[in-house]
N, C-alpha and C positions, 0 to 999 in steps of 0.2 A: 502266133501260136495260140489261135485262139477258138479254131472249131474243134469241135472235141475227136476229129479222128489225130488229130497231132498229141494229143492227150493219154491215147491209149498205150502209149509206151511205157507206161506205169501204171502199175492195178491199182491203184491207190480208187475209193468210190468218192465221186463229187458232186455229194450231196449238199455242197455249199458253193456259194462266190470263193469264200476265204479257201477252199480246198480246191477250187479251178486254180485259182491264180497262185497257190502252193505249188503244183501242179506244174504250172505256166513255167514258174522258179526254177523247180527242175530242170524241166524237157530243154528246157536256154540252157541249166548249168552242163548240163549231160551231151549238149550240141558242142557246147565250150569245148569243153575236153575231148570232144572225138576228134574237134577242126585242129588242136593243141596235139593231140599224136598224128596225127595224120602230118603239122606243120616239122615236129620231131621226126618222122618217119622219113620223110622229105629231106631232112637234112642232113641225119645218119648218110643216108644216101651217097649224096654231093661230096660228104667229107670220107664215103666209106668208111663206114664205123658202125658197128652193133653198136644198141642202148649203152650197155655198162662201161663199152669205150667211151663212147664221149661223156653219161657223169662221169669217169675218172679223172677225162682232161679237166671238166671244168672245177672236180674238185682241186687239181691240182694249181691251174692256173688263179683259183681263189685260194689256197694256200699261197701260193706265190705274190700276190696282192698284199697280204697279210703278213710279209716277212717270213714265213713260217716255212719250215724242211718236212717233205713228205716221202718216207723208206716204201717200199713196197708191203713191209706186216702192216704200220697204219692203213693204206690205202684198201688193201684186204678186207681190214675188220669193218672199216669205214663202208667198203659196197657188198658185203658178206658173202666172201667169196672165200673159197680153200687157197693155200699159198701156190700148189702147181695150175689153178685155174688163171693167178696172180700173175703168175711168171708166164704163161704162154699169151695177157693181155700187155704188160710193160714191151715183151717182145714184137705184142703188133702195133702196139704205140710208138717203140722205137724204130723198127722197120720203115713205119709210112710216112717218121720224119715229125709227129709231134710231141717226142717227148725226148728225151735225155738220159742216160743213166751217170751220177758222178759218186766218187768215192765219199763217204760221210767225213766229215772231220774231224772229228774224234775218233771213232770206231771203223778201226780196217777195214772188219767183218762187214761192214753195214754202205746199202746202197743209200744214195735222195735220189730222187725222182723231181726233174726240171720239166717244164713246156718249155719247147724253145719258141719263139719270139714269132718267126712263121705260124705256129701252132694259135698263139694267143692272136695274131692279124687275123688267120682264117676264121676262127670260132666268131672274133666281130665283124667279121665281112656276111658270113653267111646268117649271123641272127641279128644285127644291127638293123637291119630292116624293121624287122617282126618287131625288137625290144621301139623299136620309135613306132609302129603303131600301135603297139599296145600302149606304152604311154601316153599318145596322144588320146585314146579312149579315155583309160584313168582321167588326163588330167582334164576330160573335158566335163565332170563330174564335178556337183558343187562341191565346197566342204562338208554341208552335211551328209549328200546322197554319197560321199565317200565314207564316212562316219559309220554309213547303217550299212553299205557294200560288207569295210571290212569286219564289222562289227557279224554278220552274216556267216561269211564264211570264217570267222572265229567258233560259233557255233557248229555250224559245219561239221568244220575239223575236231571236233571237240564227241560231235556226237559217232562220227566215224569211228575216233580214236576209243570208245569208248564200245564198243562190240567186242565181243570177244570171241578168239579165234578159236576153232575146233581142235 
């Protein structure tokens, strides 16, 4: 990424070295994440599942990691969804067989929401690949150029986080 028509995807002017290779930072992190939906889109796919199907599995299956009971109102507020958009997703989560509905233990009234065990093999069979090569990138990073990576995109997120919405 280093003649400047690969550059021009960002108006940013590069009147410096230190603003090409700001630049450079970019146009890599901006590659990153198109290959990163593109690798999600992919997968939706294979598992049949729209986006907020599969975060729900996997919030659920990390609730379930974590010991922890998840109703369908948590899971709602959690991917900010209205309660009948809720229920028409638990329903196509139960339908294709990864998820559960069982009675709460306490409260009659009140559903949990399980992965069942299929659910949790499939989600590591189809990103188990991808989670070990991105690891093996990470870990082939010294300790420091790991230091300043996450130290990076702490900023990053930071300076994202800090824009404010219309």
């Amino acid at each position: 990424m280093n003649d400047k028509s690969e550059r021009q995807g960002y108006w940013y002017g590069l009147e410096s070295r230190k603003q090409m290779g700001a630049v450079d930072v970019l146009n890599a992190l901006r590659d990153y994440r198109s290959a990163e939906a593109d690798m999600r889109r992919r997968t939706r796919a294979s598992m049949g599942m729209g986006e907020t199907d599969l975060v729900a599995l996997r919030y659920l299956l990390e609730a379930e990691r974590a010991g922890r009971d998840v109703g369908p109102k948590e899971l709602a507020v959690r991917l900010g969804v209205t309660s009948a958009s809720m229920t028409s997703l638990v329903d196509r989560l139960v339908r294709s067989g990864y998820v559960t509905r069982e009675p709460h233990p306490t409260d009659r009234r009140a559903l949990i929401l399980r992965p069942t065990a299929g659910s949790d093999q499939e989600v590591r069979s189809t990103l188990g690949d991808m989670h070990t090569r991105m690891m093996e990138a990470a870990e082939s990073l010294s300790g420091e150029d790991s230091a300043v990576v996450v130290e990076f995109l702490r900023r990053m997120r930071k300076a994202i986080d800090s824009i404010a919405t219309p």
